[in-house]
NUKETOR-441302 format. One line per field, with one value per residue (C-alpha): y, z, x; residue in one letter. Coordinates in Angstrom, 1 decimal, padded with zeros to 4 digits. Example, Ala and Ser with C-alpha at 12.3 -4.5 7.8 and 13.67 -1.06 7.14 Angstrom:
// residues 2
yy	[-004.5 -001.1]
zz	[007.8 007.1]
xx	[012.3 013.7]
code	[a s]
//
This chain:
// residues 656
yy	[-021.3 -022.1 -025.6 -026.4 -024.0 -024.2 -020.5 -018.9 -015.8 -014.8 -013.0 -010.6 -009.5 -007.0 -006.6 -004.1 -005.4 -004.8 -002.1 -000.3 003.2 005.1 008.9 010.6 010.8 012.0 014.8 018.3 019.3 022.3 024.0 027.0 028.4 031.4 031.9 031.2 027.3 025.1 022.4 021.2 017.9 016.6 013.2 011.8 008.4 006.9 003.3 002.1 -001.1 -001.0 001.7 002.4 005.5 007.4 010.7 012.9 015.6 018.0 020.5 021.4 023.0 021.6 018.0 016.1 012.8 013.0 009.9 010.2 006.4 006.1 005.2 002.2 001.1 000.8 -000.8 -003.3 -004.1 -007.7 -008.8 -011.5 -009.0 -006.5 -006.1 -008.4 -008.3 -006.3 -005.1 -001.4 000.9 001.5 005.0 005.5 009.1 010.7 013.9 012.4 013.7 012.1 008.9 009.9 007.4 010.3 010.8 013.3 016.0 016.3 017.7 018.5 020.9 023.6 022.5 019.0 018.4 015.4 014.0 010.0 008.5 005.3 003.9 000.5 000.0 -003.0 -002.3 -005.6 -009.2 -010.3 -007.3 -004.7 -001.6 000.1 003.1 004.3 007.6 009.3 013.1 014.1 017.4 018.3 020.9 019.8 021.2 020.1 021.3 019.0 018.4 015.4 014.7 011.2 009.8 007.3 004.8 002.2 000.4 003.1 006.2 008.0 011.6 013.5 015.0 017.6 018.7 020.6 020.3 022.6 020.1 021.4 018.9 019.4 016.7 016.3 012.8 010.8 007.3 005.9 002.3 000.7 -002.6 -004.9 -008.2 -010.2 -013.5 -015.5 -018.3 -019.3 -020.8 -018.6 -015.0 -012.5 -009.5 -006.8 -004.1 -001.2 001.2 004.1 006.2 009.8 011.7 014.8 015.9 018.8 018.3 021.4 020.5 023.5 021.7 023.4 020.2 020.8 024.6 024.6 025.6 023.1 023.8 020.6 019.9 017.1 016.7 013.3 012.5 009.0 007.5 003.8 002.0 -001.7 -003.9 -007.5 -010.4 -012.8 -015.8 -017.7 -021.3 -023.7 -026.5 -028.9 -028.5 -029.8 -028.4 -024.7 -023.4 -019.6 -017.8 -014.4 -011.8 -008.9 -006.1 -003.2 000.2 002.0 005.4 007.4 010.5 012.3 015.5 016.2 019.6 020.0 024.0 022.4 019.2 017.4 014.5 014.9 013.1 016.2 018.9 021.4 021.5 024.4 022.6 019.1 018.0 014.6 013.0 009.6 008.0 004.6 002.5 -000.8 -003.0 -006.0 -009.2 -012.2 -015.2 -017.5 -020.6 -022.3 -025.3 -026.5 -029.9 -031.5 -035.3 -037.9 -038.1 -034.4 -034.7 -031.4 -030.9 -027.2 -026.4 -023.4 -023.3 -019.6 -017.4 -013.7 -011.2 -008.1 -005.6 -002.2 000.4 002.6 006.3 008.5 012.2 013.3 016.0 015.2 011.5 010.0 005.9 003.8 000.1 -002.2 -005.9 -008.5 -011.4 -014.1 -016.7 -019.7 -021.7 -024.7 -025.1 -028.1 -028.4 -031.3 -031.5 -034.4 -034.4 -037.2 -036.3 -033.1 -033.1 -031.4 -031.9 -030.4 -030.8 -028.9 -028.1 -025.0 -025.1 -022.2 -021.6 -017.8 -015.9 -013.1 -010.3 -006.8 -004.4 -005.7 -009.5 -012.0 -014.3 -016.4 -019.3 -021.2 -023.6 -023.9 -025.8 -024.3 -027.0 -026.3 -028.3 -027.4 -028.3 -027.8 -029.0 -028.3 -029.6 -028.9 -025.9 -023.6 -024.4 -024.1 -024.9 -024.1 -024.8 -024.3 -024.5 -022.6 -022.5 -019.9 -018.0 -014.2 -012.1 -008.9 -005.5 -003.1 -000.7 -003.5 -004.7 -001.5 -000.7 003.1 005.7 007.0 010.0 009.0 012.6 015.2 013.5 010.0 007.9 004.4 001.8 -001.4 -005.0 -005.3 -008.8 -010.6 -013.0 -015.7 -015.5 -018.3 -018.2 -020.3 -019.8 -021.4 -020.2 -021.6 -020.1 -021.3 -020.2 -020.5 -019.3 -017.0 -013.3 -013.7 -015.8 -014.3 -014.5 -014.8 -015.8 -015.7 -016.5 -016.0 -017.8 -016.5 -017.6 -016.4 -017.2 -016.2 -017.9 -015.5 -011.2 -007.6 -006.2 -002.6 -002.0 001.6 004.2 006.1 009.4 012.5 014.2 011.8 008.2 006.0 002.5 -000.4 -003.3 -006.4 -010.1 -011.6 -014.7 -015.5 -013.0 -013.7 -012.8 -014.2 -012.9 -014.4 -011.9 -012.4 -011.0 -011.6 -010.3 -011.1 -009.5 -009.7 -009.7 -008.4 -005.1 -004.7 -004.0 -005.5 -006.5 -006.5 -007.6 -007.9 -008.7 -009.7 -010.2 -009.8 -010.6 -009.6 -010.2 -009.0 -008.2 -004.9 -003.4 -000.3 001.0 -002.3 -003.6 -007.4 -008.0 -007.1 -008.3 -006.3 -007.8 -005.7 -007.0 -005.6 -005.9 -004.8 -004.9 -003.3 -003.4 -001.3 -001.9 -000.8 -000.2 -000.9 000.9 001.8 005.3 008.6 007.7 005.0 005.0 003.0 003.0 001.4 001.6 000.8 000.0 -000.9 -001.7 -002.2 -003.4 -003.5 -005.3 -001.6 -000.4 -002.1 000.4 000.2 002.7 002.5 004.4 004.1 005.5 006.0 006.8 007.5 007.9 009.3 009.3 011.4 011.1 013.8 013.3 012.7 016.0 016.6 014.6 015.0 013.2 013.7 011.9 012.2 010.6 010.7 009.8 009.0 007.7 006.5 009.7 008.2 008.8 012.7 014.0 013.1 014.9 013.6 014.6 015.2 015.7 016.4 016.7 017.3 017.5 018.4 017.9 019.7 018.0 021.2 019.3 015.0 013.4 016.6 019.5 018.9 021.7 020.7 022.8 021.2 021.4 019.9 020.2 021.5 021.0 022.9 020.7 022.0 019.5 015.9 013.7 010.3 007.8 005.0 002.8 001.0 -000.5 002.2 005.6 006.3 009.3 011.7 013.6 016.7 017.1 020.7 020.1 022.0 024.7 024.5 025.0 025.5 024.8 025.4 023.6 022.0 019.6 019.1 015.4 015.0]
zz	[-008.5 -012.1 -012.4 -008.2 -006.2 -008.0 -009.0 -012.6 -012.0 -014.8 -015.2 -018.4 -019.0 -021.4 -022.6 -025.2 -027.4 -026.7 -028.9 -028.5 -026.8 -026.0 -025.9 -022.5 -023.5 -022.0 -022.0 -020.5 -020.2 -019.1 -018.5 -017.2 -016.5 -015.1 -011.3 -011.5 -012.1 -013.2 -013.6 -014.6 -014.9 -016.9 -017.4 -018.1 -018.9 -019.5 -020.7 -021.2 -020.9 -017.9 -016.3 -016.4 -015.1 -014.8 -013.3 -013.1 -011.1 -011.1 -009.5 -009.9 -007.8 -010.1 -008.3 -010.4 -008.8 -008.5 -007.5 -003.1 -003.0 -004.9 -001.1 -000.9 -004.6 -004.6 -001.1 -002.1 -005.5 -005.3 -004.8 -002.3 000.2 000.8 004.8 006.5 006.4 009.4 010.8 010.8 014.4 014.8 014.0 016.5 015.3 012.1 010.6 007.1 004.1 003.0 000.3 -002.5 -005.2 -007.3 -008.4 -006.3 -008.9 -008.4 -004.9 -003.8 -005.6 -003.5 -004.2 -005.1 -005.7 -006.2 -007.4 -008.2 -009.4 -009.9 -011.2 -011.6 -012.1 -013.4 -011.1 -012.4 -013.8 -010.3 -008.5 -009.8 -007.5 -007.3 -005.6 -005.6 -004.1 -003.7 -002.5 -002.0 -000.5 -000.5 000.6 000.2 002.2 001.6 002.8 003.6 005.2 006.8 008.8 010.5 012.1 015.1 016.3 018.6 021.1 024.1 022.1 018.7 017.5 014.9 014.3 012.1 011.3 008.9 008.1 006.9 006.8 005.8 005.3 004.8 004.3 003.5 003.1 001.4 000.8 -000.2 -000.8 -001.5 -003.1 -004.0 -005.7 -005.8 -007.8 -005.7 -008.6 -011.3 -009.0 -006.0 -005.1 -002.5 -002.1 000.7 000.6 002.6 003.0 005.1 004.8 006.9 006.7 008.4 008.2 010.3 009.7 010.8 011.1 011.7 013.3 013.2 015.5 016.0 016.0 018.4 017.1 017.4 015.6 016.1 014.8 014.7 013.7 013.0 012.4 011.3 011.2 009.5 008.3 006.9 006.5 005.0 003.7 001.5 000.5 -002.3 -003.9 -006.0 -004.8 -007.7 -010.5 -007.9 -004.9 -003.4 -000.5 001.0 004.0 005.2 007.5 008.8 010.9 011.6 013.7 013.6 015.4 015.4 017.7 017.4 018.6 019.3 020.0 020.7 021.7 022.9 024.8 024.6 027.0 029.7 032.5 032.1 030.5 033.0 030.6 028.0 026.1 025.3 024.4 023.2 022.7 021.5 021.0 019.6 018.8 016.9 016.8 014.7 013.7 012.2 010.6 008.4 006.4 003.7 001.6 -001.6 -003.3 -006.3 -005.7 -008.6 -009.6 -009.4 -005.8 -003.8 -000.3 000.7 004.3 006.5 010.1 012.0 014.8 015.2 018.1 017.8 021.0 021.1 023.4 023.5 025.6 026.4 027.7 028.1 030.2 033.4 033.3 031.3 031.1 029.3 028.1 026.0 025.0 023.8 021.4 020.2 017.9 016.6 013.9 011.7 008.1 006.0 002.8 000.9 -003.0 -005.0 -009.0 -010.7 -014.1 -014.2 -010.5 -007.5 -004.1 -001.1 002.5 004.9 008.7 010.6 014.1 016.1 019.2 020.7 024.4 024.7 027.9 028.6 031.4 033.0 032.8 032.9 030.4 028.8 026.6 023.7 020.8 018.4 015.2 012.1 009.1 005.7 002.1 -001.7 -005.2 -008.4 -011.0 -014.6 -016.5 -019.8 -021.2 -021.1 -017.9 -014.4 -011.1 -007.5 -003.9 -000.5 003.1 006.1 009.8 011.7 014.3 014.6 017.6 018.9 017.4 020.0 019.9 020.9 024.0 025.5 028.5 028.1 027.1 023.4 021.9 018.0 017.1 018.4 020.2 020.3 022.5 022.3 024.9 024.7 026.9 028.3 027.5 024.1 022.9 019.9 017.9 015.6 012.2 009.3 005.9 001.9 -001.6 -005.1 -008.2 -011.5 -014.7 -018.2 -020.6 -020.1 -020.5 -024.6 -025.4 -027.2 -023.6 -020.3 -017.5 -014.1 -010.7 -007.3 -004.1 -000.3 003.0 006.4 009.8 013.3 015.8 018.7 018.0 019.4 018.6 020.3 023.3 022.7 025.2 023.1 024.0 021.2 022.1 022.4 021.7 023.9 022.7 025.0 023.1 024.4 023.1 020.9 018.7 015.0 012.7 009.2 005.7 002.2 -001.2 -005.0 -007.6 -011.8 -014.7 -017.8 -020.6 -024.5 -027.8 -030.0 -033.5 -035.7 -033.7 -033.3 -029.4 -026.1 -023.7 -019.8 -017.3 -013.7 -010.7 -007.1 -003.8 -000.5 003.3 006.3 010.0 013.2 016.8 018.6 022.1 022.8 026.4 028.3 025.9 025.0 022.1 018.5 014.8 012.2 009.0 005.7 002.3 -000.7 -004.5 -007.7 -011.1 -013.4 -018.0 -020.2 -023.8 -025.6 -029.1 -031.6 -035.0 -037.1 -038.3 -036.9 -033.7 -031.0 -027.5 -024.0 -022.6 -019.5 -016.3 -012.7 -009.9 -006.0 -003.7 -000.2 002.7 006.2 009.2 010.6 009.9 006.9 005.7 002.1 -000.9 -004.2 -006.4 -010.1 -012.3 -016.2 -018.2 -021.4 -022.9 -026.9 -028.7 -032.2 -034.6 -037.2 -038.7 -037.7 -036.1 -034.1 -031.6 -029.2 -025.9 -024.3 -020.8 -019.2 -016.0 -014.2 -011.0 -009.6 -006.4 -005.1 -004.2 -001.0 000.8 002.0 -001.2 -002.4 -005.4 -009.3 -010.3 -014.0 -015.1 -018.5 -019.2 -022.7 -023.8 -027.6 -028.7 -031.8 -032.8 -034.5 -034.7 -035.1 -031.7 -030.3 -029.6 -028.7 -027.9 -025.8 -024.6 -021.5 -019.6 -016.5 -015.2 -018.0 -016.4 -013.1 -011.0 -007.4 -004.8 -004.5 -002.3 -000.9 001.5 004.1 006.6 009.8 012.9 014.8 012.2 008.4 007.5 004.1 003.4 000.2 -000.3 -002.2 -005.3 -007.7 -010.3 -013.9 -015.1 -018.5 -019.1 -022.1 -021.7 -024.0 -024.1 -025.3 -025.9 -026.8]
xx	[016.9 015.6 014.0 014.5 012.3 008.5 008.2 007.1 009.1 011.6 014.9 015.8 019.2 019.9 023.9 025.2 027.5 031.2 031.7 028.2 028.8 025.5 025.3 023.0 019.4 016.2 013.6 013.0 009.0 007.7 004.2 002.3 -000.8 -002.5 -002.7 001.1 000.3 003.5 004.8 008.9 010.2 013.1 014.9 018.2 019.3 022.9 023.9 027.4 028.9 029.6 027.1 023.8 021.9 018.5 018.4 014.5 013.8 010.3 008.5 005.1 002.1 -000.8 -001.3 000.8 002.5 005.8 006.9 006.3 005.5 009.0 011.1 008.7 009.1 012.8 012.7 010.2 011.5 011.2 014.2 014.8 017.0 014.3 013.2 011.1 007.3 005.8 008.8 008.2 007.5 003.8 002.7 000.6 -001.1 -001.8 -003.5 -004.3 -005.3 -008.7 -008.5 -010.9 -011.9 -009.9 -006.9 -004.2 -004.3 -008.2 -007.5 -004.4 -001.9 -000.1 003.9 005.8 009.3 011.1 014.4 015.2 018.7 019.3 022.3 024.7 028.0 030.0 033.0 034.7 034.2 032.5 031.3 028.2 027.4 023.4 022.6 018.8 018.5 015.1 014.0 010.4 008.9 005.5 003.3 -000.4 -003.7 -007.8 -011.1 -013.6 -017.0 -018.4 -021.4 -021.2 -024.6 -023.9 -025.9 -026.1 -029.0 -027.8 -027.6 -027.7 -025.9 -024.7 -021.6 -020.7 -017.4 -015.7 -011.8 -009.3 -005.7 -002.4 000.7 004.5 006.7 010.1 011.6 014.8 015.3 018.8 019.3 023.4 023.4 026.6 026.5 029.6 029.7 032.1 032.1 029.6 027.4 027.9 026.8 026.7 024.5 024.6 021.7 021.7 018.8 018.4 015.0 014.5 011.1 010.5 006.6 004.5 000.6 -002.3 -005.9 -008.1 -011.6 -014.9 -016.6 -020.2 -019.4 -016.7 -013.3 -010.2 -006.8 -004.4 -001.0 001.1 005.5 006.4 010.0 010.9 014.8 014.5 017.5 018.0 020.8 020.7 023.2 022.1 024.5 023.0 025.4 024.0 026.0 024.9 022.3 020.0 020.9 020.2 021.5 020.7 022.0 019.9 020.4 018.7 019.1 016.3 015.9 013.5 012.6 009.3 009.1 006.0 004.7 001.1 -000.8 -004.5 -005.7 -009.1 -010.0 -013.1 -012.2 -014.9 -012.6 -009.9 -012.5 -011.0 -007.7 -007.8 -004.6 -003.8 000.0 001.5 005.1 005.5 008.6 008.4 011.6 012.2 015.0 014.9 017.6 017.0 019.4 017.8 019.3 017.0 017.8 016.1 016.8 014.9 014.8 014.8 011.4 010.3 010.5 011.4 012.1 012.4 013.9 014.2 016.1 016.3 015.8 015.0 015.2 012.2 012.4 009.7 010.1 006.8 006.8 003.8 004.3 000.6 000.1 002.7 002.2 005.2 004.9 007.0 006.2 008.7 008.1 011.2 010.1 012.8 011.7 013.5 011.8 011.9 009.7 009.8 007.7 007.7 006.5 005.3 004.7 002.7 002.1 000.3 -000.6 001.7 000.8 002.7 002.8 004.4 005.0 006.6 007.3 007.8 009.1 008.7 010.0 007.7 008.1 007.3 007.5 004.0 004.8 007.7 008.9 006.3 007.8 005.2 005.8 003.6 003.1 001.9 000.5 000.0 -000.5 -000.6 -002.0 -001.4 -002.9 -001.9 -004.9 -003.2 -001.4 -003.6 -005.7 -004.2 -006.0 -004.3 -004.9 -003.6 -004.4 -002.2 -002.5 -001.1 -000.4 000.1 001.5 -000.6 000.9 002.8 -000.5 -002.4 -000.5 001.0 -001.7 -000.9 -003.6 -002.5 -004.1 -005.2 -006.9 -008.6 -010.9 -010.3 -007.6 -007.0 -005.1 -003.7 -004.4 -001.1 -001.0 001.1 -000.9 -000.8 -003.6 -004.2 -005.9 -006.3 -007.1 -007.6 -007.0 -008.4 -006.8 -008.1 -006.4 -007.5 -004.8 -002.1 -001.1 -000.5 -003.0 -006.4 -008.4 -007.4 -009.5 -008.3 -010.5 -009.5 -011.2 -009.9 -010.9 -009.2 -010.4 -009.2 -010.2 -009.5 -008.1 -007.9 -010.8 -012.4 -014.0 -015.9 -016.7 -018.5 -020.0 -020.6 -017.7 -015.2 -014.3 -011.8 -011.5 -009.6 -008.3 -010.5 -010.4 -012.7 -013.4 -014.1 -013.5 -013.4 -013.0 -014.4 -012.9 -014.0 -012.9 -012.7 -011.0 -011.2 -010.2 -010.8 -009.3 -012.1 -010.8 -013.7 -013.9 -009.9 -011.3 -009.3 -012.5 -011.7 -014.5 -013.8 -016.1 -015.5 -017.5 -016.0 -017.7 -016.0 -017.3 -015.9 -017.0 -016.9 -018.5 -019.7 -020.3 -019.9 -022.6 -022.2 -020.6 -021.9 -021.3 -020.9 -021.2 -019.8 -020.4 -019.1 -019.7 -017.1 -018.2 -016.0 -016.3 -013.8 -013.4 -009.9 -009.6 -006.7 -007.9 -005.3 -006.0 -007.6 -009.7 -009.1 -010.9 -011.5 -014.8 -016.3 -017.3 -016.7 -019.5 -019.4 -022.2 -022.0 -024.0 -024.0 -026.2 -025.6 -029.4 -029.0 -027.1 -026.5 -024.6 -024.1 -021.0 -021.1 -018.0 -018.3 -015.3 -014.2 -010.6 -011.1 -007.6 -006.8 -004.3 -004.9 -001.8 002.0 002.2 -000.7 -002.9 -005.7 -007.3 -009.9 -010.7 -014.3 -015.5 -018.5 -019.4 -023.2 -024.5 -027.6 -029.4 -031.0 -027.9 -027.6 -028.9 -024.9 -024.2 -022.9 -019.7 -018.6 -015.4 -013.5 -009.9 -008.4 -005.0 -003.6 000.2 001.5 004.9 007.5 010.3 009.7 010.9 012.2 009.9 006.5 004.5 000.7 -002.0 -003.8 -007.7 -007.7 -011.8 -012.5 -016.5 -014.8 -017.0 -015.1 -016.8 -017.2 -019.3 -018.4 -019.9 -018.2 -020.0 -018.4 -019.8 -020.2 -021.1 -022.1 -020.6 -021.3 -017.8 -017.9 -014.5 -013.4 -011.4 -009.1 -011.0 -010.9 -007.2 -005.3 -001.5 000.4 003.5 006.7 008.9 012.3 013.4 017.4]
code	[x x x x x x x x x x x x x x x x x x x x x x x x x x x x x x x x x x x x x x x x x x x x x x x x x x x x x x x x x x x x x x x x x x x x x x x x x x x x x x x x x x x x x x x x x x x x x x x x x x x x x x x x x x x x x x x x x x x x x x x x x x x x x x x x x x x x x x x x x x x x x x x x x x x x x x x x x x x x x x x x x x x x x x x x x x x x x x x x x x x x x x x x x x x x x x x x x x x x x x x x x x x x x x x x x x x x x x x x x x x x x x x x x x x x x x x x x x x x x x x x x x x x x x x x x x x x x x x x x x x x x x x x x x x x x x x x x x x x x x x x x x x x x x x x x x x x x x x x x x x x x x x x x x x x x x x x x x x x x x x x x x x x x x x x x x x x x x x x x x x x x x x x x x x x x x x x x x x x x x x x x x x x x x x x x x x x x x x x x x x x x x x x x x x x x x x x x x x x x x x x x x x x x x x x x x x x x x x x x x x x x x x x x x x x x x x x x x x x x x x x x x x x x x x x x x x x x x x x x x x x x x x x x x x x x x x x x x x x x x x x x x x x x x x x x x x x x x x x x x x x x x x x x x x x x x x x x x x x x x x x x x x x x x x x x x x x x x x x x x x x x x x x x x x x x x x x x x x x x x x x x x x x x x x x x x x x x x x x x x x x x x x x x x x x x x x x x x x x x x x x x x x x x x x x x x x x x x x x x x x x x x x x x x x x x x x x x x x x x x x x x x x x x x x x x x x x x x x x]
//
């Protein structure tokens, strides 16, 4: 769609020459430690003329990544045929592990394995085949500590708890992909992608003394079929035909050995199954044409059918809830150039049939306005704007009026009611140079509205928490962030600042209470500084800050990270880096702890880009606990989280 639809995105093709032939090449690595610590992982890639491949594969039980996020990555790669936003089956319960500002391999080791291919094949002149295939399973288990403080104008507790959680997930992701060129200026693409995870999650619970052991099995079938028919009728002139299909299936099984619920205290054991189903279609035409005059006119035309099926087993009550939703929809944008100056208006119009067990058919049309600006003040200065209004529909877990366990002891329900929530919301972009210029400012304005939402109604007690979704009004966010980066040439350094402040506002109740704000605001400030000496010693320094604060008691907290990557180059065979960090926090909150930590890696080279033998510190400071802080409208809560010892790996690697 080159020089029609207003986009800066670019396309690289690489070709080897006819008679270029390429010979398999990749690398094997290897490394252990004491306490039977190892890790594997090797690499193989292929390129022909007509084929290309990449094959990996690892296993490891020190915390290193091995690619579990890769079934989202090659979902989402982009491409205009990947699934449609927010069409997933809720996940209605989880037994996570805890998000540390720290990487994985801090705090979670026990076992990963993991296998990727991807791989494309030139069948002929007009068709090419790609097949993505990813394995993951995992083992991983944490110990943590929090104490949460709760307060409120009715009542105030404490809550201590200590966590022992265990996770074992298994899961594949395969995604099929055929592009046909049906003439130069016509092509067809057909993606397939099916996904299956399999995961079974223990959480031993030591809740203000009282013992609690919970588990959870999750199994999750999700596959994805689209169609996309793209011709480029004239140099002009784009015309694209879409299709979707989506099913999704969640079953989940919860187990509790101890229930806190006053209302069914007399209970000794508490079990849940979920089963949650999606089904998803949608056809979708869009035409583009550029107008004499650097006019363009951009028009979409479809329809889409979404249907959820929700069932509870708790205890002996079994309830079911489904809800339909077809929508058929129109959007029209319309782009004007005048010199260096865009402007764009536009208008969607959207028509949806909502039902669900508890109501009939409810018909609305709504329209949904929006306009755009772009200014290129010269070439190296860039200044956007635009301005949407929308409207959102309510999430199954907020409508279905059936009482869902969430953990241990909290339950959540639903309104029973779809609704159409509209919001609005602006963007400012300014740019001032570009990627490979000397410096490169970029800053970021975002404001969202919405005027009416789901929000929580609390029954809060200390041991338990039920919340009922209620209806609120005005909640809103505001986002500025900066970077900036600038190669300063005396000092061979790369600088990087960045900076943002966010606000976000909502509404909550607690109790029956009336309603009460709670108000969130949140400060980044972040400096590194990258050298590029030629010779012995290069380094990046910086660090990273964040300060929050809260109307909630005006609670405020403060987390400051320093770092420090030192690099070596003794000589062509051997090379050193060293990697500190260190963490501090302001000490009025829980007496929280500073963490240090060093890391250290050297690599001898035996044979030049073939064998490369390393000896590895990970914690070399074997700092084992680390202390972090969150606030939300209803608790502050202090977590230490145990972490991995000191370890030492010798390892090798083999590159052919």
């Amino acid at each position: 769609m080159k020089e029609v639809e207003n986009s800066n995105k670019v396309a690289l093709n690489l070709k080897l020459s006819d008679g270029e032939k390429s010979k398999p090449f990749g690398s094997l690595n290897l490394e252990g430690g004491i306490k039977n610590k190892y890790s594997a992982q090797g690499s193989v890639i292929s390129i022909s003329k007509n084929f290309k491949g990449y094959l990996s594969g690892g296993s490891n039980n020190v915390g290193y990544s091995t690619l579990s996020d890769a079934s989202s990555r090659i979902i989402h790669d982009g491409d205009k045929t990947q699934q449609p936003v927010d069409v997933k089956g809720d996940k209605l319960i989880d037994i996570d592990m805890p998000t540390l500002s720290l990487s994985d391999n801090r705090y979670s080791s026990d076992r990963n394995d993991f296998a990727l291919l991807s791989a494309m094949w030139k069948l002929n002149h007009k068709l090419k085949m790609h097949l993505w295939a990813h394995y993951n399973r995992s083992i991983r288990s944490i110990e943590e500590i929090q104490t949460s403080v709760y307060t409120s104008d009715e009542l105030s507790f404490i809550n201590k708890q200590t966590n022992a959680v265990g996770a074992k997930d298994n899961g594949s992701a395969y995604k099929l992909k055929f592009t046909y060129d049906i003439s130069a200026h016509t092509m067809l693409e057909s993606t397939s992608h099916l996904s299956l995870d399999n995961s079974y999650s223990t959480k031993h619970i030591l809740f203000n003394e009282s013992p609690v052991h919970a588990n959870l099995k999750t199994k999750n079938h999700f596959y994805h079929q689209s169609i996309v028919l793209t011709s480029r009728t004239t140099p002009n002139n784009v015309w694209q035909i879409r299709f979707n299909y989506v099913n999704d299936r969640l079953p989940q099984h919860y187990y509790v050995d101890s229930v806190l619920f006053k209302n069914i205290a007399s209970i000794d054991q508490l079990q849940q199954d979920i089963q949650t189903k999606l089904e998803y279609a949608d056809a979708d035409i869009q035409y583009i044409r550029k107008l004499q005059d650097d006019h363009t006119l951009k028009l979409n035309l479809g329809t889409s059918y979404r249907r959820e099926l929700l069932g509870v087993a708790l205890l002996d009550d079994k309830e079911k809830f489904n809800q339909t939703m077809i929508k058929s929809y129109f959007d029209v944008v319309y782009r004007k150039k005048i010199d260096h100056i865009s402007i764009g208006v536009g208008v969607a119009g959207n028509q949806y049939w909502n039902s669900n067990s508890h109501h009939s058919t409810k018909s609305q049309f709504v329209i949904e306005p929006k306009a755009l600006f772009d200014w290129h003040i010269n070439s190296k200065n860039l200044l956007r704007a635009s301005y949407f209004y929308t409207y959102k529909p309510a999430m199954l877990r907020d409508v279905a009026p059936l009482y869902v366990l969430t953990d241990f002891n909290s339950m959540m329900k639903g309104s029973g009611d779809m609704k159409l929530f509209a919001n609005q919301g602006a963007m400012l972009n300014y740019q001032l140079g570009s990627w490979g210029s000397s410096s490169f400012l970029n800053v970021n304005v975002l404001y969202f509205n919405s005027f009416r939402y789901y929000g929580s109604n609390l029954r809060l007690t200390q041991n338990y928490t039920v919340s009922e979704v209620a209806e609120f009004k005005n909640k809103y966010l505001f986002d500025v962030s900066l970077s900036y980066d600038q190669f300063i040439s005396t000092l061979s350094s790369n600088l990087k600042l960045k900076g943002g402040y966010s606000r976000v506002s909502h509404s909550y109740r607690i109790n029956s209470s009336t309603n009460q704000h709670f108000i969130s605001s949140n400060y980044t400030y972040d400096m590194s500084l990258r050298t590029m000496f030629t010779g012995l010693f290069n380094c990046n320094i910086g660090f990273k800050g964040t300060y929050v604060y809260t109307n909630k008691d005006q609670s405020n907290y403060q987390n400051y990270n320093l770092f420090s990557d030192i690099y070596f180059i003794f000589n062509p065979h051997v090379n050193m880096e060293i990697n500190t960090e260190y963490y501090f926090q302001n000490k009025q909150v829980n007496n929280t702890r500073n963490s240090l930590f060093i890391d250290a890696k050297i690599n001898f080279s035996a044979i030049s880009n073939k064998l490369l033998f390393s000896l590895t510190g990970r914690n070399l400071s074997n700092t084992t606990k680390f202390d972090t802080y969150s606030i939300t409208e209803t608790y502050r809560t202090f977590y230490t989280a145990k972490l991995l010892p000191r370890m030492i790996l010798l390892g090798i690697e083999y590159r052919f």
